[in-house]
C-alpha positions in Angstrom: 0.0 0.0 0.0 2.8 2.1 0.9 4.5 1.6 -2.4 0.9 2.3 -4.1 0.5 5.4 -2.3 4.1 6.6 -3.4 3.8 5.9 -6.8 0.8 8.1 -7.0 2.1 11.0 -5.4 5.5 10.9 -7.6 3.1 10.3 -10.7 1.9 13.2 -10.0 4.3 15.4 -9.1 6.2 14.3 -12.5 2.7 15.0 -14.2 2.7 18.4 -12.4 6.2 19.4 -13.6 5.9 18.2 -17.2 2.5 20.3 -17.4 4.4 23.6 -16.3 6.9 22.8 -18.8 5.3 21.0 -21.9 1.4 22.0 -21.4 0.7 19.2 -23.1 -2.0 16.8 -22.4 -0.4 14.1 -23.8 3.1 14.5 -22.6 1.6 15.1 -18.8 -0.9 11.9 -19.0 2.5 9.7 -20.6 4.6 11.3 -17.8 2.6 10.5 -14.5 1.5 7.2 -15.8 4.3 6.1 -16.4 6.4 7.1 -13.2 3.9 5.5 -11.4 3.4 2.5 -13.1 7.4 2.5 -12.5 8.0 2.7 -8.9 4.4 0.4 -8.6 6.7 -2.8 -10.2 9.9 -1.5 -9.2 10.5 -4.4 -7.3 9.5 -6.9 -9.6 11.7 -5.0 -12.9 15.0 -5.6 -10.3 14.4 -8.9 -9.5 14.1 -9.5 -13.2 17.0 -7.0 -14.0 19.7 -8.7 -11.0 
C-alpha cells in the first residue's frame, strides 16, 4: 500500500512538472503514468534485471 500510495504522489508530481513545462495533455498523462506505473513494479523490474 505504501509503495501504491508513493507511486501516485511521484506520478503526479512528475505530471505536475511536465504540465508547467510542456502543457501538453499528452506528454503530462505519458509522464505521470508512467512514473507511477514505474515505482508500482519497481521491485518486480530488479528482481528480473539482478
Amino acid at each position: 500500500m505504501i509503495r501504491f500510495l508513493f507511486g501516485l504522489l511521484l506520478g503526479a508530481v512528475g505530471a505536475g512538472i511536465t504540465w508547467a513545462v510542456t502543457e501538453s495533455p499528452g506528454w503530462t498523462a505519458a509522464i505521470g503514468i508512467t512514473v507511477a506505473v514505474l515505482i508500482w513494479f519497481a521491485e518486480f523490474i530488479l528482481d528480473d534485471l539482478l
